[in-house]
C-alpha positions as CSV (number, residue, x, y, z in Angstrom):
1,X,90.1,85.5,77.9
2,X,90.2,81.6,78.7
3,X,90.8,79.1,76.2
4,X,88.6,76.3,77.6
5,X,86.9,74.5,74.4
6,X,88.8,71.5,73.1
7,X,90.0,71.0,69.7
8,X,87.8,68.3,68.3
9,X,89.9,65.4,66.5
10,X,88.5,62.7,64.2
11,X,88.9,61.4,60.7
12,X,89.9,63.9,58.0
13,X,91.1,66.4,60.5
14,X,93.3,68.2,58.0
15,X,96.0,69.5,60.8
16,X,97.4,73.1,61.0
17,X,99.4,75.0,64.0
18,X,95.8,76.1,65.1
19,X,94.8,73.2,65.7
20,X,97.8,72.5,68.3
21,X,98.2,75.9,69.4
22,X,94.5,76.1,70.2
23,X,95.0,72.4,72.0
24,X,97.8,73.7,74.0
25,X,95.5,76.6,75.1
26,X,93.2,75.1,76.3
27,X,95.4,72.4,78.5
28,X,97.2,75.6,79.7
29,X,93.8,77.6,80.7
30,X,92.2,74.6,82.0
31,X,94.8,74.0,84.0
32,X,95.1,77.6,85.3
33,X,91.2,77.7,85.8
34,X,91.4,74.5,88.2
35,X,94.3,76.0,89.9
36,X,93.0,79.0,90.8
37,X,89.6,77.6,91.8
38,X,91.4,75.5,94.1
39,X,94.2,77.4,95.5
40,X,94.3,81.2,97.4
41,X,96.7,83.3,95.3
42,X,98.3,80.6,93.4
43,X,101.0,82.6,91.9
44,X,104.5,83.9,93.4
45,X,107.6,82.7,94.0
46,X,108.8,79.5,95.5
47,X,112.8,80.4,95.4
48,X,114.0,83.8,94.0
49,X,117.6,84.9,94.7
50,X,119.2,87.8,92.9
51,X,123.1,87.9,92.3
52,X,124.7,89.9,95.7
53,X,127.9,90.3,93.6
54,X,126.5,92.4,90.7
55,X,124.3,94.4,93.3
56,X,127.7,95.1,94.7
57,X,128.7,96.6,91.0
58,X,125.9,98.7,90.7
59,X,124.0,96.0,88.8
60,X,121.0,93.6,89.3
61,X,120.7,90.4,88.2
62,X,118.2,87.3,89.1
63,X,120.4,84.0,90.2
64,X,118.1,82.0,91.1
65,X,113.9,82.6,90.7
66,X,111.2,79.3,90.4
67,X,107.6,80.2,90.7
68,X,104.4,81.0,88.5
69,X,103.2,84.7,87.2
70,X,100.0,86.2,88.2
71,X,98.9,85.2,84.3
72,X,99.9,81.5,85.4
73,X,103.2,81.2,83.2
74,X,106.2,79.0,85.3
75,X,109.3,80.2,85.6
76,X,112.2,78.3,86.3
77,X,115.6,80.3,86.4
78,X,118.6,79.0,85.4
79,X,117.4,75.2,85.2
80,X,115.2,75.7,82.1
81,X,114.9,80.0,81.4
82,X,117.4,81.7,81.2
83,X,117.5,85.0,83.5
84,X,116.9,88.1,81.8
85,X,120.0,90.3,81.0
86,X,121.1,92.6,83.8
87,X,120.0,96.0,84.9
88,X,122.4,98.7,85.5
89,X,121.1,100.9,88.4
90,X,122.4,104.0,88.8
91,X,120.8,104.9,85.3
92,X,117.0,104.5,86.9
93,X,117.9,106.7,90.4
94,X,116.4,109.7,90.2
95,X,119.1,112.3,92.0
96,X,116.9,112.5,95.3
97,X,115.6,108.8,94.7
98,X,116.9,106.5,97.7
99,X,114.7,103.2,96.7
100,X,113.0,101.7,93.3
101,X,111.7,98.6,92.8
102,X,112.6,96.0,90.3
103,X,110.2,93.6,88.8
104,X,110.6,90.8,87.0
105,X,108.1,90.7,83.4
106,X,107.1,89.2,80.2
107,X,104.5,90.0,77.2
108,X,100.9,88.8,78.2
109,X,99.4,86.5,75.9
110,X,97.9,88.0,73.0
111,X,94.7,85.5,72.0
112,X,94.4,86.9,68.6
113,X,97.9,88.5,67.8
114,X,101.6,87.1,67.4
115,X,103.1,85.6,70.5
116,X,106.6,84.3,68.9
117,X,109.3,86.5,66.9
118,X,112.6,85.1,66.0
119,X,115.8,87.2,65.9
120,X,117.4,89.7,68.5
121,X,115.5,90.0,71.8
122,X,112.6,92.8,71.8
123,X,110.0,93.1,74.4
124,X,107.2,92.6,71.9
125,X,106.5,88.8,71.7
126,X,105.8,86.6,74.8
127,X,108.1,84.2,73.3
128,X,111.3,83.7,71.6
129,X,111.7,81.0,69.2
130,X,115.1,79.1,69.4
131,X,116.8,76.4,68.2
132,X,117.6,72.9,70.3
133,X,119.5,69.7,69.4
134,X,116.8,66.8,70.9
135,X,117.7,63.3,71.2
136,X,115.4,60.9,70.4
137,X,114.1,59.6,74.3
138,X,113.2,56.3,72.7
139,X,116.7,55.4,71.1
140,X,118.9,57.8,72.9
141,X,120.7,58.4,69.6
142,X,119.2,60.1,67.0
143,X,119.6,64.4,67.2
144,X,116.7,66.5,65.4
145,X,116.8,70.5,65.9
146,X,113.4,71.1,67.1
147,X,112.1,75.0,67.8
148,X,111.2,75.8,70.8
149,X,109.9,79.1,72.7
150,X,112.0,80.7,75.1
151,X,110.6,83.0,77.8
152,X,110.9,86.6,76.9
153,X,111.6,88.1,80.4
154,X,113.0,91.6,81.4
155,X,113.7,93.1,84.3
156,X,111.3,96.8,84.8
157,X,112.2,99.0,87.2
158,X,110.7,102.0,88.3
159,X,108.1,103.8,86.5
160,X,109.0,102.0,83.1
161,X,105.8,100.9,81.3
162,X,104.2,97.6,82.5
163,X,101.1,97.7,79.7
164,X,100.8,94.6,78.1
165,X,102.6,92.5,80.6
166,X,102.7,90.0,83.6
167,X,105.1,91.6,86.0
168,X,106.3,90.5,89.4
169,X,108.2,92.7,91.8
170,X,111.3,91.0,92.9
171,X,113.6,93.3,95.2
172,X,113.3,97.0,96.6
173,X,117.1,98.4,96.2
174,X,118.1,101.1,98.3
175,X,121.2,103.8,97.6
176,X,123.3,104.4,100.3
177,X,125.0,108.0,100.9
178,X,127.5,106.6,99.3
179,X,126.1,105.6,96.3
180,X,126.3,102.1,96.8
181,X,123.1,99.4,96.5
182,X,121.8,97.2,99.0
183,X,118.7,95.3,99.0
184,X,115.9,96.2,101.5
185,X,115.8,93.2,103.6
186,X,112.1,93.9,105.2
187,X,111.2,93.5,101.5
188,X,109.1,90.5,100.2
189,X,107.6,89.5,96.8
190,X,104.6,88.0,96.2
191,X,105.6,83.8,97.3
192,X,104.1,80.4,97.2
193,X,106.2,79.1,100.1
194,X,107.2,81.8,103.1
195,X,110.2,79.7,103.5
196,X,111.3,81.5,99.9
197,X,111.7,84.8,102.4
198,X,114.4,85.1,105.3
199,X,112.3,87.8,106.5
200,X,109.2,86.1,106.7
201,X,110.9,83.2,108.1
202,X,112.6,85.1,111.0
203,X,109.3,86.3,111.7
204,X,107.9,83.2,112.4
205,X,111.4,81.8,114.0
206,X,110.9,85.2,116.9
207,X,107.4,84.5,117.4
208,X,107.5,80.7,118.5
209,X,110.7,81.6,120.1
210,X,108.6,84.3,122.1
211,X,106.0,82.4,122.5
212,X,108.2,79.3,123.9
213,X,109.6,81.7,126.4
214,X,105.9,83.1,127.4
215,X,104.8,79.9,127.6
216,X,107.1,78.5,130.1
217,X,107.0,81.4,132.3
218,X,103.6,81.1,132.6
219,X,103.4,77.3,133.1
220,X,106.1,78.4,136.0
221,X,103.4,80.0,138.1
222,X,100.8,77.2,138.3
223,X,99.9,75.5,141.3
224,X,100.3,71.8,141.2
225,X,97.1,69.7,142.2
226,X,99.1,67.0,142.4
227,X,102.2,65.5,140.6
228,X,100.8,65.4,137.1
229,X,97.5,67.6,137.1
230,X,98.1,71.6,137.3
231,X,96.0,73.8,139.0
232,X,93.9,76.5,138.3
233,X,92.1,78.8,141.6
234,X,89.7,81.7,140.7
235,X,91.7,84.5,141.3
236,X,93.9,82.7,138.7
237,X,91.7,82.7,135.1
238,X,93.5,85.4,132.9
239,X,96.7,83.4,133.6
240,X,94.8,80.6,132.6
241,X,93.1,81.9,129.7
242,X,96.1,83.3,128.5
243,X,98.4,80.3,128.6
244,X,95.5,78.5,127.1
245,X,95.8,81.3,124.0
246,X,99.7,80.7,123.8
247,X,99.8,77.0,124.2
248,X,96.7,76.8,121.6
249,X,99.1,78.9,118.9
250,X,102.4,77.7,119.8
251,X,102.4,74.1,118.2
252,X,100.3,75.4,115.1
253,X,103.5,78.4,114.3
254,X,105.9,75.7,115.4
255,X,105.0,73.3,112.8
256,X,105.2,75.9,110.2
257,X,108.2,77.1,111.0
258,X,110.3,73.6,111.5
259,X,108.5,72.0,108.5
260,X,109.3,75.6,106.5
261,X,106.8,75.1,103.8
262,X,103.4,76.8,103.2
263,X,101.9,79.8,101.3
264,X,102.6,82.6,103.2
265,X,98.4,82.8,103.8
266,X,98.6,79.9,106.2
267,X,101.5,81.6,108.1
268,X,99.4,84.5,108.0
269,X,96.2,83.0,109.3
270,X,98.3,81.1,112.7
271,X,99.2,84.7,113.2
272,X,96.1,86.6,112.9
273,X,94.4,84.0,114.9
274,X,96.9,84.5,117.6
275,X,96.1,88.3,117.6
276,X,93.2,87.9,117.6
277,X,93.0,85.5,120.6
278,X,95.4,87.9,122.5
279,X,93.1,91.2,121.6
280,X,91.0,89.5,124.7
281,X,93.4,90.8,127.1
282,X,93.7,94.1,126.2
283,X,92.4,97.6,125.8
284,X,94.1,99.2,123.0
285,X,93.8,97.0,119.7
286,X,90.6,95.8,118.5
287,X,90.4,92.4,116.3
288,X,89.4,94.7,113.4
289,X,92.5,96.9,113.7
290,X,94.3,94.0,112.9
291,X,95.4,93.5,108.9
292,X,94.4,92.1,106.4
293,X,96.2,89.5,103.6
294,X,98.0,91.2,100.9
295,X,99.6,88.9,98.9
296,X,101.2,92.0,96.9
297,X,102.9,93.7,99.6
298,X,103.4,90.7,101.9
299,X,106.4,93.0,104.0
300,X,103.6,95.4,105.0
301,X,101.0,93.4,106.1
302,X,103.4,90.6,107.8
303,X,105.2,93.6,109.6
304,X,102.0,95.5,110.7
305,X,100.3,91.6,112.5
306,X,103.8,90.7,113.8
307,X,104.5,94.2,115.5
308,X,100.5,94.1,117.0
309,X,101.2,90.4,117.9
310,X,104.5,91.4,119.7
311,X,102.6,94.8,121.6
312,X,99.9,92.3,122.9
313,X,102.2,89.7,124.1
314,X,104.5,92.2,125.8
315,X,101.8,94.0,127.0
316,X,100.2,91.0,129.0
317,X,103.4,89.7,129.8
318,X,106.0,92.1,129.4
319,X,109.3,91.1,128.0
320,X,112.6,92.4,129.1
321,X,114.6,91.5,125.7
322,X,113.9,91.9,122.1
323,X,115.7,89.2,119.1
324,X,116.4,90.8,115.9
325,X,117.7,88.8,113.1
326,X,120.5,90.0,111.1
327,X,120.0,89.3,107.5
328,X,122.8,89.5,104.4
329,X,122.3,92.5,102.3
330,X,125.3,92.8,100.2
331,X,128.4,90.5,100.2
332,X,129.5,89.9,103.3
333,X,127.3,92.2,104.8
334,X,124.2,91.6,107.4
335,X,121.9,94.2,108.9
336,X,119.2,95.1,110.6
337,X,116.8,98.1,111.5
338,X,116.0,99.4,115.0
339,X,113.2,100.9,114.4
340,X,111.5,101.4,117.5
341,X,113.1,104.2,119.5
342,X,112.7,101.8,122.9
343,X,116.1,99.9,121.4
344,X,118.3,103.1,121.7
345,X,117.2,104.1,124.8
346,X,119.5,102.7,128.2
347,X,119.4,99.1,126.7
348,X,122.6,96.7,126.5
349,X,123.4,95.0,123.6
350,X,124.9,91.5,122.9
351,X,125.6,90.2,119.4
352,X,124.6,86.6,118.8
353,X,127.3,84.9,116.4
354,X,127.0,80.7,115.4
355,X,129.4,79.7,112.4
356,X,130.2,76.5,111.2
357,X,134.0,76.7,112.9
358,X,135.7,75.6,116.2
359,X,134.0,77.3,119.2
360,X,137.5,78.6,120.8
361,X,138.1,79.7,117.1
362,X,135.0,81.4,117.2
363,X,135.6,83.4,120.4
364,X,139.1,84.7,119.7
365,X,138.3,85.9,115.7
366,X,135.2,87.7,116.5
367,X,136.3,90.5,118.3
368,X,139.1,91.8,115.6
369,X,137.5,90.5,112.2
370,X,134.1,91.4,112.5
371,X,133.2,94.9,112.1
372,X,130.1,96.8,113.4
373,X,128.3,99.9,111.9
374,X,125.9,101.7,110.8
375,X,124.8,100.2,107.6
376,X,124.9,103.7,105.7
377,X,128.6,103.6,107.1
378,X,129.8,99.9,107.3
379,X,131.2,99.8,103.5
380,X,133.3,102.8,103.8
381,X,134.6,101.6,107.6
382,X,135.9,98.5,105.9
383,X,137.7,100.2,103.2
384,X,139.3,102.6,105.4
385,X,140.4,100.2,107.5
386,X,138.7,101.8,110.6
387,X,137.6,100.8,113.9
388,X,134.1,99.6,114.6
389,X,132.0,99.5,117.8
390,X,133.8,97.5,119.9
391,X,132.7,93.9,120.6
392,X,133.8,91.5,123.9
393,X,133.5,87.9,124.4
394,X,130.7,87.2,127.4
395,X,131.4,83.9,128.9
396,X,127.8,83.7,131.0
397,X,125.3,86.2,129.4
398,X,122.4,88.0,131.7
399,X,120.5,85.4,132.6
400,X,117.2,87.6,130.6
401,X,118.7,86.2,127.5
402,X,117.9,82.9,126.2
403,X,120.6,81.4,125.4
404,X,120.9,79.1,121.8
405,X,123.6,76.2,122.5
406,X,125.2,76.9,119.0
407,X,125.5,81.1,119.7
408,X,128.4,83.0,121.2
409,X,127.9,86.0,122.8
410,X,129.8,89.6,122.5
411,X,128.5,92.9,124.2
412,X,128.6,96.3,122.1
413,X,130.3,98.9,123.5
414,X,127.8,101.8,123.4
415,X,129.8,104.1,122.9
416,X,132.0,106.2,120.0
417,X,131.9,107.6,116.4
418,X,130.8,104.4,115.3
419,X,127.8,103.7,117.9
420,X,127.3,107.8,117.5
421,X,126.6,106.6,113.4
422,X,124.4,103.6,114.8
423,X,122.2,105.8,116.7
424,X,121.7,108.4,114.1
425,X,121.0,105.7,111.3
426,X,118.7,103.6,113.5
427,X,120.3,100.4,111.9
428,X,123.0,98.0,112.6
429,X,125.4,96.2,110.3
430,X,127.9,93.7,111.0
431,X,131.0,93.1,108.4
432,X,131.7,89.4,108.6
433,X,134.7,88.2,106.0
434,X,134.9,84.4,104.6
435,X,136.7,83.5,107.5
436,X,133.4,82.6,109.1
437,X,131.6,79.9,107.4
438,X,127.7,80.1,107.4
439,X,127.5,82.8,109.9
440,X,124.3,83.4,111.5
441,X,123.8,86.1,113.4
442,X,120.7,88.2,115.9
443,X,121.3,91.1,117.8
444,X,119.8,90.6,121.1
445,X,118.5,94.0,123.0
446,X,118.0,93.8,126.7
447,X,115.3,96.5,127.8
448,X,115.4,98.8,130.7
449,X,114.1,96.6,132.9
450,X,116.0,93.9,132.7
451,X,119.3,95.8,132.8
């Protein structure tokens, strides 16, 4: 229930907290009503990191999280909230439970009921009054403790109880055989800039680097009318037609992605109109197969229209490689799923590697620091010292892959206990120690065709 009559002042007013409280109110609802008039989904995150060492202890913890709850409350951790107390894990795993989600929560506002409590920490109140030394902003000198509410967040996890509450989910852990915790990195909360999510930003890095690539080999097989003016003959239109798709889409998905801010909606709408466009050409997927916006469960939805947008695109022009992105999971480690069983089957492998270190340094260190597994088995390959697939320097790679200037290249051998666990897991991880400064890394798949 909305708060949106002001509090009327004039002469004799005798004041009380009401009258404040119910002025704050109704700058806080008013302020929420315009947004959300104004604004698709206005809540989410803009940055949220959680803390990869106490994941690696069996613990989770939020490092870093600024955005607004569904209920409109902002949320600034650790520049003005403090985070909410950690979470051991192993406590909420069920003993066939692989995954649970974590959210992040605090009390809903209660319009007619107590929304401060003092003392210890309880999950009751939506705030928690504490104590803070101001200065006086006029003078600069003068200190007064002033009261002040402190956000009463918690982390939730699982099935606990989420009555009563604004809640955001902020991670999907997964347990290893092992027992060990990794975040799922296809996973994606609910975000007011896309650029908040690697995932979401690889997504849109592949598709204009696709698209780029589609483009230009298209633009290869026009005629020239003459030395600035391409041509176009009749037997020629669904070249045309679909080079006028791509080029129409490219720029749009380029600007996103270099500028990297946006709700993830206007990501989702250059991509949908892409499909949609490309659905044209093609017998199999209908424009109302494609999905639709969820702003809950962005992973799905993002997933579904990037895997259609990829099918049509290979399916018109078909591609003889495939980019995948590998993302950090846990410290020190990045991974990523092959999930489609074309990846496994006679391909070649090359791993992409850029780090901010000498080149020739680069090439020699790669091959006998960093490790490659299975991500069920990288953790327990490292500890044990063992042997990963092997990995070789390739001075020119195929000429199918395109080549990124700041990238070295290094073929998998496809082959051993260690590819055997690759194969079986459908994932790759790479082990990369702090030898190697910003790594960034892809896994670059060339198809049956092209090898």
């Amino acid at each position: 229930m909305k708060q949106l009559q002001p509090v009327i002042w004039m002469k004799g007013t005798f004041l009380s907290p009401q009258h404040l409280q119910a002025q704050d109110r109704f700058l806080e609802d008013t302020l929420r009503f315009q947004t959300e008039s104004l604004s698709f989904q206005p809540w989410g995150f803009s940055k949220l990191r959680l803390n990869h060492e106490a994941l690696t202890g069996g613990a989770v913890a939020i490092a870093e999280a600024i955005g607004i709850f569904p209920d409109g409350l902002i949320v600034d951790i650790p520049d003005s909230d403090a985070p909410p107390s950690t979470v051991q894990l192993a406590e909420f795993f069920e003993p066939d439970q692989n995954e649970i989600d974590v959210h992040l929560a605090v009390p809903s506002v209660r319009p007619r009921g107590m929304n401060v409590s003092a003392g210890a920490r309880e999950f009751d109140t939506r705030y928690l009054a504490e104590t803070a030394m101001l200065r006086d902003e006029n003078s600069g000198l003068t200190e007064k403790p002033v009261q002040v509410a402190r956000k009463n967040l918690r982390l939730l996890l699982g099935r606990e109880a989420q009555k009563g509450v604004s809640a955001i989910r902020i991670a999907r852990i997964r347990r290893t055989p092992a027992g060990l915790f990794q975040l799922d990195p296809r996973f994606v909360p609910p975000l007011l800039d896309f650029a908040a999510s690697d995932y979401l930003t690889s997504i849109a890095r592949r598709l204009v680097e696709i698209l780029a690539a589609k483009s230009g080999l298209l633009s290869g097989t026009r005629r020239h009318k003459n030395l600035n003016l391409a041509d176009f003959g009749s037997s020629d239109i669904a070249n045309f037609w679909l080079l006028y798709t791509i080029n129409s889409s490219f720029p749009v998905l380029q600007h996103l992605f270099e500028t990297r801010h946006g709700h993830p909606e206007r990501l989702f709408g250059a991509m949908l109109a892409l499909a949609g466009s490309l659905t044209t050409f093609s017998t199999q997927i209908h424009p109302r197969d494609l999905p639709k916006y969820d702003h809950d469960n962005l992973s799905a939805c993002f997933t579904d229209l990037d895997e259609k947008i990829r099918f049509l695109l290979d399916t018109v022009i078909p591609s003889n490689f495939v980019s995948l992105p590998l993302k950090l999971v846990s410290p020190h480690i990045y991974a990523t799923a092959l999930g489609d069983d074309k990846y496994l089957r006679n391909t070649k492998m090359y791993l992409a590697i850029s780090a901010e270190m000498n080149e020739a340094e680069l090439i020699v260190r790669t091959p006998y620091l960093i490790k490659v597994c299975s991500a069920n088995h990288i953790d327990h390959l490292v500890r044990m010292a063992l042997p990963g697939v092997a990995i070789t320097h390739v001075q020119r790679p195929p000429s199918q892959i395109p080549v990124k200037l700041t990238y070295q290249y290094f073929s998998l051998n496809q082959s051993g206990p260690a590819w055997e666990a690759v194969q079986r897991s459908r994932n790759l991880a790479a082990y990369v120690p702090g030898d190697f400064p910003a790594p960034q890394m892809e896994l670059v798949i060339l198809l049956p065709e092209a090898v």
